[in-house]
Steps between C-alpha positions, in 0.01 A plus 500: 500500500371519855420215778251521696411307845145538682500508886222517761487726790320416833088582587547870618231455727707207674918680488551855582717713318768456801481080434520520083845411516510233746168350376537513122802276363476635161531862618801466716649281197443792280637750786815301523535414121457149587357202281309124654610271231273183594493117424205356332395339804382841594303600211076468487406300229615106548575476101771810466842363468418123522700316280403169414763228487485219217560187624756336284409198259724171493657670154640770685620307789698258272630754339624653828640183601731506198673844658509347848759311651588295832210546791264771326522244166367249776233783620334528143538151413285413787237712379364314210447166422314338208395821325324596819625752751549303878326564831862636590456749224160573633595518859840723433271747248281618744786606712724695197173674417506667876849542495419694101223691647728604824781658252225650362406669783848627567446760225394834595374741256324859501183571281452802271252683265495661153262750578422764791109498379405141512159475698549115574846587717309825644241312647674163570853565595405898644180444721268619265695843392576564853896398482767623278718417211880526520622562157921427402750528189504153349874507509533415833342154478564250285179328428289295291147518353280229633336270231172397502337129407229295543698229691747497819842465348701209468866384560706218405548240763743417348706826508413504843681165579856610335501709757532230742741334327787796455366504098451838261123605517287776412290456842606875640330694075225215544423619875506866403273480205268314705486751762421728252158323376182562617121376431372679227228672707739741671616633148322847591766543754832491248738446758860554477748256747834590658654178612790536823849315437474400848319170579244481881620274742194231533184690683654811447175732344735765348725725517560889470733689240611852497393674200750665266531865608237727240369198387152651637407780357134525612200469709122417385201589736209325404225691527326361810836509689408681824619867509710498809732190352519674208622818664722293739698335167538809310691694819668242647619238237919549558565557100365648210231329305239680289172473619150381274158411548328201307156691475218325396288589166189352503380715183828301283479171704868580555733565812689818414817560660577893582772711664481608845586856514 
């Protein structure tokens, strides 16, 4: 099995061959087998990778209390009272769920695809079959396949407040599955997610990995990519890749994807 990442390349009637490089980011990744793993914050669509976090009910704070002791016994006590949660509750919520969605946001994570022929990531992801596609051997990534629902994901508040208090939790698998949900609407896209052991420092947008040596083993030209880039990739990329063309077939409603000879 094969992964496959789209890229764009710049307006040719705006960069000149002599500015690809220091114009296009995604080229002179490629060109220096280099990989923008990005946080969430930096991503399009407001819903991907939210994570919603369940407030906890006066059940599961008593039961909390019960594994507490000295000041943080105090902390949870103080958060109910009468079966009701407290405006302290209320007040200290708000700020745990920014703190929750600022780990989350320490996570950064690089986006694959199935398939090399997928017309949605052609036009979206490539500027409308002008870009290319890099394609890799799986084994150098460890990833996930997304999942795909008709609600944001959910995690235990719960889970989230042991970690405050020094106690076993799942938080880090919860996190991680939730990063891996979207909205059912972007099903077409069947995206694969590589998730970095390293954490962002807060406001940091991403941050760039080397990719395991061979782990690309080819190039796809769209079929609108202009001529001169394409010519420019094939002599000068500094390894060996094979190189393919994701031709259109209008007659099979299909994108077909052919060696370059």
């Amino acid at each position: 099995m094969k992964l496959y990442k789209y890229r764009k390349l710049p307006d040719p009637k705006k960069v000149t061959i002599h500015q690809l490089l220091s114009e296009s980011h995604d080229l002179s990744n490629l060109f220096e087998r280099q990989g923008w793993l990005s946080s969430r914050a930096e991503f399009n669509d407001p819903f991907d990778s939210h994570i919603n976090l369940l407030k906890p009910s006066v059940r599961e704070l008593r039961s909390l209390y019960t594994q507490l002791s000295g000041k943080n016994k105090r902390l949870v006590k103080s958060w109910y009272a009468d079966g009701h949660l407290t405006e302290t509750f209320h007040h200290e919520w708000i700020v745990r769920t920014q703190s929750f969605s600022e780990m989350i946001d320490t996570y950064p994570m690089y986006c694959f695809a199935k398939e090399p022929n997928n017309n949605i990531l052609w036009s979206h992801y490539s500027n409308n079959h002008s870009g290319f596609c890099i394609e890799f051997e799986h084994p150098a990534f460890e990833y996930c396949e997304v999942k795909y629902q008709q609600k944001l994901p959910e995690v235990s508040g719960i889970e989230f407040l042991k970690v405050e208090f020094d106690m076993p939790s799942n938080i880090g698998e919860l996190i991680l599955s939730g990063l891996s949900t979207k909205l059912d609407h972007w099903q077409v896209e069947q995206e694969l997610r590589h998730f970095s052991k390293s954490r962002l420092k807060k406001h940091q947008k991403g941050i760039l990995i080397d990719y395991p040596e061979g782990s690309i083993t080819g190039i796809i030209f769209g079929e609108k990519t202009e001529p001169e880039y394409r010519k420019f990739i094939m002599k000068n990329i500094p390894y060996k890749v094979s190189f393919k063309e994701a031709r259109i077939d209008r007659k099979n409603s299909l994108i077909q994807i052919e060696n370059i000879n």
